[in-house]
BAVO-374784 format. One record per residue (C-alpha): residue in one letter; x, y, z. Coordinates in nm, 2 decimals, padded with zeros to 4 digits. Each point is the difference from the previous one (the first is absolute). Example, Ala and Ser with C-alpha at 12.3 -4.5 7.8 and 13.67 -1.06 7.14 Angstrom:
2
ATOM  res      px      py      pz
ATOM    A   01.23  -00.45   00.78
ATOM    S   00.14   00.34  -00.07
***
This chain:
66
ATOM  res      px      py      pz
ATOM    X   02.97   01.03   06.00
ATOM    X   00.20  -00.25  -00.25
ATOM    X   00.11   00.17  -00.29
ATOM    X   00.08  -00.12  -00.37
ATOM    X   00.30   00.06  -00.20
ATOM    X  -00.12   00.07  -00.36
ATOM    X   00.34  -00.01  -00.14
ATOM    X   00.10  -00.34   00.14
ATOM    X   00.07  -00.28  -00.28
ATOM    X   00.00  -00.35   00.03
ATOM    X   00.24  -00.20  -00.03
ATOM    X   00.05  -00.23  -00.26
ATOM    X   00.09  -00.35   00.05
ATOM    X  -00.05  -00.33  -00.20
ATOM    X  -00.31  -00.14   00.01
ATOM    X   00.02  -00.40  -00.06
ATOM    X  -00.34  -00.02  -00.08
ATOM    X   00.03   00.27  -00.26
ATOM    X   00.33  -00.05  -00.12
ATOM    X   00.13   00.34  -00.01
ATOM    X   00.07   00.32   00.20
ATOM    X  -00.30   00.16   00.18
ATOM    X  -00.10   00.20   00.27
ATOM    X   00.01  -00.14   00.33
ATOM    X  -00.15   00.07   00.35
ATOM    X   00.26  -00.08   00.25
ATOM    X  -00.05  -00.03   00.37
ATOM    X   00.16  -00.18   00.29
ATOM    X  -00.23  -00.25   00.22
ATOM    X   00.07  -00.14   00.36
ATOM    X  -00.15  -00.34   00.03
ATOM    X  -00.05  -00.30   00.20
ATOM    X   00.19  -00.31  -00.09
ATOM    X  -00.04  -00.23   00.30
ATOM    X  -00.35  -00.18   00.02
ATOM    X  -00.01  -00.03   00.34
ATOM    X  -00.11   00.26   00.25
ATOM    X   00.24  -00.03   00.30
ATOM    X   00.28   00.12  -00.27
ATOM    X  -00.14   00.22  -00.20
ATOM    X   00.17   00.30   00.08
ATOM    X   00.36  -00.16  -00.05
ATOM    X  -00.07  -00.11  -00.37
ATOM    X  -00.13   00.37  -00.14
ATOM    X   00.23   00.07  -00.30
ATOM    X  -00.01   00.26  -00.26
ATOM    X  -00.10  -00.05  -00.36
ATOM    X   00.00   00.21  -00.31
ATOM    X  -00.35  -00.02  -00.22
ATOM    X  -00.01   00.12  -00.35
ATOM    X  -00.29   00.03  -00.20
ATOM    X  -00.01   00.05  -00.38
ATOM    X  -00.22   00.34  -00.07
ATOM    X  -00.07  -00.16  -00.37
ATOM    X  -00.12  -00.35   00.08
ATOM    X  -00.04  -00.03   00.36
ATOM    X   00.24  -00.27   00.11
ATOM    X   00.16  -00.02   00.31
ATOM    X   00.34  -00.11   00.17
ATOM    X   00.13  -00.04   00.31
ATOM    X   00.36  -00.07   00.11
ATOM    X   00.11  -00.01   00.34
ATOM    X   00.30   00.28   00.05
ATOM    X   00.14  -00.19   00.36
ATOM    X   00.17  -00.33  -00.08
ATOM    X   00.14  -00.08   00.29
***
């Protein structure tokens, strides 16, 4: 059974779109770069997704730059 952690805050980031600080959901996404099928399990990389709890805007910024 998942649980919820009422005293958790969000953090506050920048929000471009609202130009200022605001809360932020942050999370951390594996995805698919390569198109094609035979090497898609070599081009997985991680990415960090934000998304503004005011306005709803999202970012993405891949975390490997290898």
């Amino acid at each position: 059974m998942a649980t919820q952690n009422q005293g958790f805050e969000a953090i506050s980031e920048t929000c471009d779109e609202c130009g200022r600080e605001t809360p932020h959901e942050v999370s951390v996404q594996i995805r698919t770069e390569s198109q094609k099928r035979e090497n898609a399990e070599f081009s997985r990389e991680p990415y960090r997704v934000t998304e503004c709890q005011v306005c709803g805007a999202s970012a993405s910024q891949r975390m490997n730059n290898a």
